[in-house]
C-alpha positions as CSV (number, residue, x, y, z in Angstrom):
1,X,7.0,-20.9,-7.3
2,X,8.2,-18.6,-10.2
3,X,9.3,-20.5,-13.0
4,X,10.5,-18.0,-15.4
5,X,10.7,-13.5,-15.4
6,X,11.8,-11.6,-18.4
7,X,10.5,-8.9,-19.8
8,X,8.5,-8.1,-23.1
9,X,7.4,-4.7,-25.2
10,X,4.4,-3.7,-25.9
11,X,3.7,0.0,-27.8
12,X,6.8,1.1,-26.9
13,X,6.7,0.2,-23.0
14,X,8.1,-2.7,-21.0
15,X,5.7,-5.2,-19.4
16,X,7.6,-7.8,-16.9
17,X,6.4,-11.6,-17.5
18,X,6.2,-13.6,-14.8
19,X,5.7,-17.2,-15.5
20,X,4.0,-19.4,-12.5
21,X,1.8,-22.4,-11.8
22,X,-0.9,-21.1,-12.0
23,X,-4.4,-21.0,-13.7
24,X,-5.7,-17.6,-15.1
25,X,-3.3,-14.6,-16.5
26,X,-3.5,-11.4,-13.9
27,X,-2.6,-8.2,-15.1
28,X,-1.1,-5.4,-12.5
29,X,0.1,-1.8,-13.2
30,X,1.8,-0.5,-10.4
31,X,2.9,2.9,-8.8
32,X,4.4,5.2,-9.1
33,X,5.7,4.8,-12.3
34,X,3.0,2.8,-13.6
35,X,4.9,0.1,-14.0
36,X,3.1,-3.3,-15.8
37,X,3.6,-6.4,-14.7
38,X,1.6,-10.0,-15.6
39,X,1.7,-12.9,-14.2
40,X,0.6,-15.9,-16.6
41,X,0.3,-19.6,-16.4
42,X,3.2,-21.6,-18.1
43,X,1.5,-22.7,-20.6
44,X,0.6,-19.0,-22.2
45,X,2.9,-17.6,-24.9
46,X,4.8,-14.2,-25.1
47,X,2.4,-13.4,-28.4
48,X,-0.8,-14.4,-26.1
49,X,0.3,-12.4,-22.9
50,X,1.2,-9.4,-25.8
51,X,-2.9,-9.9,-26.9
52,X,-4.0,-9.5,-22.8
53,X,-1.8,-6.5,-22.2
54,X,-3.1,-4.6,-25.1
55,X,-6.4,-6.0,-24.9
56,X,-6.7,-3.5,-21.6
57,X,-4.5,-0.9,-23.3
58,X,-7.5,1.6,-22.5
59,X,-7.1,0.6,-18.3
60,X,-3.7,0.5,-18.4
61,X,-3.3,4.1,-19.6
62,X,-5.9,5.1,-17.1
63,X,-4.3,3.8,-14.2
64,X,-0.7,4.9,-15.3
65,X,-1.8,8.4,-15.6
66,X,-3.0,8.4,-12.4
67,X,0.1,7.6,-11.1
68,X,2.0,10.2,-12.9
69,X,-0.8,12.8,-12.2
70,X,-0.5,12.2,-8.0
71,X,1.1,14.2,-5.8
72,X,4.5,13.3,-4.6
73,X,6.0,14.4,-1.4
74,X,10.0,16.0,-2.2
75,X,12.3,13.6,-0.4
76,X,12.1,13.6,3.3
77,X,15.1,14.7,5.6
78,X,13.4,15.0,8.9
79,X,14.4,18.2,10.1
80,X,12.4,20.6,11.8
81,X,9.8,22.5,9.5
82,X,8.5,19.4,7.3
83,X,5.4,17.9,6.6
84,X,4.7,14.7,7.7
85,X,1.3,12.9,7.7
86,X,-0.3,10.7,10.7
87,X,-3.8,9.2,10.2
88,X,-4.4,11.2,7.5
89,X,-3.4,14.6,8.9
90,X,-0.4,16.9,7.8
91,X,2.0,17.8,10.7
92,X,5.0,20.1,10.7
93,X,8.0,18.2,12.4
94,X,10.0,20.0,14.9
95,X,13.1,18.1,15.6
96,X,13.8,18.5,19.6
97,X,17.4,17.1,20.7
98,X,17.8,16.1,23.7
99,X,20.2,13.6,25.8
100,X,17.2,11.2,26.5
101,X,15.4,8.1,24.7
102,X,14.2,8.7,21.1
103,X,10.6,9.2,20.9
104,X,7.6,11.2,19.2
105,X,4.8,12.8,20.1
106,X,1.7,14.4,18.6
107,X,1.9,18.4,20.0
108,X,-1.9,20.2,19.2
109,X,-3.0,19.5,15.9
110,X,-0.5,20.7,13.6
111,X,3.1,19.7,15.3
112,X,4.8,16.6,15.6
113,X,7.9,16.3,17.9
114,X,10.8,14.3,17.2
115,X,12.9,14.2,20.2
116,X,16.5,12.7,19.1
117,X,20.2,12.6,20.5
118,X,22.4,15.4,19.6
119,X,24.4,14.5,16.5
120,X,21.8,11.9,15.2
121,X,21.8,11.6,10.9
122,X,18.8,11.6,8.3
123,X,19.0,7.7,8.8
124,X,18.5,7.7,12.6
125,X,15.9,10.5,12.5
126,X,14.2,8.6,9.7
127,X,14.1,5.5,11.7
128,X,12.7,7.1,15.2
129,X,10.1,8.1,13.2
130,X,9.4,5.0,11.0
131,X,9.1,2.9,14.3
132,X,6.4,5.3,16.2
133,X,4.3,4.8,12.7
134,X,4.4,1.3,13.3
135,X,3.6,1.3,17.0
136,X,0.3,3.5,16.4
137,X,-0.7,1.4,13.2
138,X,-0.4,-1.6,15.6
139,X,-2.2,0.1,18.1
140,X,-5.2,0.7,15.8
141,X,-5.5,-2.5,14.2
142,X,-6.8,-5.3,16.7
143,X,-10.2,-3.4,17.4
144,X,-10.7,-2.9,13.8
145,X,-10.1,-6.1,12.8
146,X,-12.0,-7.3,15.4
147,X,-14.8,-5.2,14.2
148,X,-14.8,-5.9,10.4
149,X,-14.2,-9.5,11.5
150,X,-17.7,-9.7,13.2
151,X,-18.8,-7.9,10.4
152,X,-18.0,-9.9,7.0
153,X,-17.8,-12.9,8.9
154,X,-14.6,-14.4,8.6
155,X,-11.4,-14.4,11.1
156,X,-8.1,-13.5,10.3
157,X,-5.4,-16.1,11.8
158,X,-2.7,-13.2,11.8
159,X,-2.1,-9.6,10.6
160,X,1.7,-8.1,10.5
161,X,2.6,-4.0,9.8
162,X,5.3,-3.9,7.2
163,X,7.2,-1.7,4.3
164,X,5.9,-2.6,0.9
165,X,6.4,-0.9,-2.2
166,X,3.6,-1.9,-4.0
167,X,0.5,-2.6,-2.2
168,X,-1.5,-1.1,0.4
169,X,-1.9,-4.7,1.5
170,X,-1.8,-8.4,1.1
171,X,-3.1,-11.9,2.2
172,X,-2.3,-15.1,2.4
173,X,-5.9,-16.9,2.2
174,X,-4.6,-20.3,2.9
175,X,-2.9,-19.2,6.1
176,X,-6.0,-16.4,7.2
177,X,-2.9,-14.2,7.9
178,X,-3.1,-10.5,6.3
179,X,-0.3,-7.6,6.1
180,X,-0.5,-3.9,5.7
181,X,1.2,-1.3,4.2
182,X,3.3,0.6,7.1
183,X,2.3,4.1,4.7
184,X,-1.3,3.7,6.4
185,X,-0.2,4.7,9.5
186,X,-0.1,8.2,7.9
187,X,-3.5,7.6,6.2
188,X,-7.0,8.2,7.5
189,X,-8.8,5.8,9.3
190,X,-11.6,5.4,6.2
191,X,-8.4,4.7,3.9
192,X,-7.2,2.3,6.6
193,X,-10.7,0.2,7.3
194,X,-11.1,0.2,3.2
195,X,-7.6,-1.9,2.7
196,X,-8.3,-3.8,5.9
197,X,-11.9,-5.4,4.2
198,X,-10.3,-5.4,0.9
199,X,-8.0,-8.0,2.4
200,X,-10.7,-9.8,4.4
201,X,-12.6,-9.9,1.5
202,X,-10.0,-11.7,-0.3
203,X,-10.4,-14.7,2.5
204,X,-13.9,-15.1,0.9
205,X,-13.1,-14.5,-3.2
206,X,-9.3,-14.5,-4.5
207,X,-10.0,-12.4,-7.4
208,X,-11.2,-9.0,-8.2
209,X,-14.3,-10.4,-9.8
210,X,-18.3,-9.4,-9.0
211,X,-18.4,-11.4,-6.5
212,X,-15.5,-9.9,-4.2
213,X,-17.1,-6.2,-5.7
214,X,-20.3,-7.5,-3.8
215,X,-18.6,-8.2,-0.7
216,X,-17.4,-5.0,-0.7
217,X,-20.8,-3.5,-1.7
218,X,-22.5,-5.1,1.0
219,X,-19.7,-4.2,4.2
220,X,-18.5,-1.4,2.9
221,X,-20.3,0.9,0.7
222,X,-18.6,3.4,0.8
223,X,-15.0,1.8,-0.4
224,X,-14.7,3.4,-4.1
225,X,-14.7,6.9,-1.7
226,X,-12.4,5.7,0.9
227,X,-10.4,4.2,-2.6
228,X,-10.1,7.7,-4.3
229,X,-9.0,9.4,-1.1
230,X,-6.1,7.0,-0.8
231,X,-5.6,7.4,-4.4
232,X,-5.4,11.7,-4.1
233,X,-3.1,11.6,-0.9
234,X,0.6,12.5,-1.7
235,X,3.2,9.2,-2.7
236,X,6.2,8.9,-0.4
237,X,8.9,9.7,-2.7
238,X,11.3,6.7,-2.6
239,X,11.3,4.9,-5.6
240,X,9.1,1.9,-5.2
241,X,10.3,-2.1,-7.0
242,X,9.1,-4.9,-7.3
């Protein structure tokens, strides 16, 4: 349970403190903005969190400026003649009304319908489309968990699709249940298996130590690829919090 959030300045930039029961300090910097957050035990200081943050100074600047450097889609409308992404593939939309059901469909490989009623607003539009990514996510997901679950060795109780705005994914290991960034629906499948076994891998080590690197290593060599890709992609370009 959180104890205690405030917020603290370090060179200049704002780092949230979150205070918990817990043992070790973790450090997070997250997009877009590159915002910093750490979570410490209760028993660290202000002055002693201060040391961590600028103790990776050098990684935080990295990773910030990766943020600010990545390519941000403009703000979406969703009306005909936009680019949208599914499965890591850019689509113009074509917004079709029509007096029917709302639905979607994927037209060659470079349109993507939206069929709405007449009169239907940004909101509406948006959340047609919103709830066909979720259907396809959920429609890829059980044979590749499946898969990676045979693989790495471990079984995941329960998986959910939802919005987050600052992961590609999360777990809960004492529960075996996992949840994934809706936003992957629009990725490619490499980006998608990579944050599925970064999660499963998690069920096996908590932190980002050598040992969860070695899992990774040995199920999925090829992650720091399928890392970067998800990195270069385009940010949606609502403003992510906490």
């Amino acid at each position: 349970m959180i104890i205690e959030t405030h917020q603290i300045t370090v060179s200049g930039l704002t780092v949230d403190v979150v205070r918990k029961d817990i043992k070790n300090l973790h450090l997070a910097v997250y997009p877009p903005a590159g915002r910093i957050r750490v979570a410490a035990p209760l028993r660290v200081s202000d002055e002693a969190v201060r040391l961590a943050v600028i103790s990776r100074w050098a990684w935080i600047k990295q990773q910030r400026s990766k943020f600010t450097t990545q390519a941000r889609q403009s703000e979406r409308e969703y009306v005909s003649g936009e680019s949208h992404y599914f499965q890591g593939s850019r689509y113009r939309l074509n917004v079709i009304y029509q007096t029917g059901a709302p639905r979607v469909s994927v037209r060659n490989k470079s349109s993507l319908d939206l069929y709405v009623r007449e009169n239907s607003d940004q909101a509406q539009r948006e959340k047609v489309l919103l709830t066909w990514y979720r259907q396809q996510l959920k429609a890829l997901l059980p044979p590749l968990i499946a898969h990676w679950e045979a693989v790495i060795g471990v079984k995941v109780a329960d998986w959910q699709v939802k919005k987050m705005k600052t992961k590609w994914g999360t777990c809960n290991i004492a529960a075996g249940r996992i949840w994934l960034n809706l936003e992957l629906a629009k990725k490619s499948t490499q980006c998608l298996e990579y944050i599925i076994v970064h999660e499963m891998a998690h069920l096996l080590e908590r932190h980002h130590n050598d040992r969860f690197i070695a899992l990774l290593e040995t199920h999925y060599p090829s992650w720091r690829e399928a890392r970067a890709e998800l990195n270069e992609l385009p940010l949606a370009a609502e403003v992510w919090k906490a």
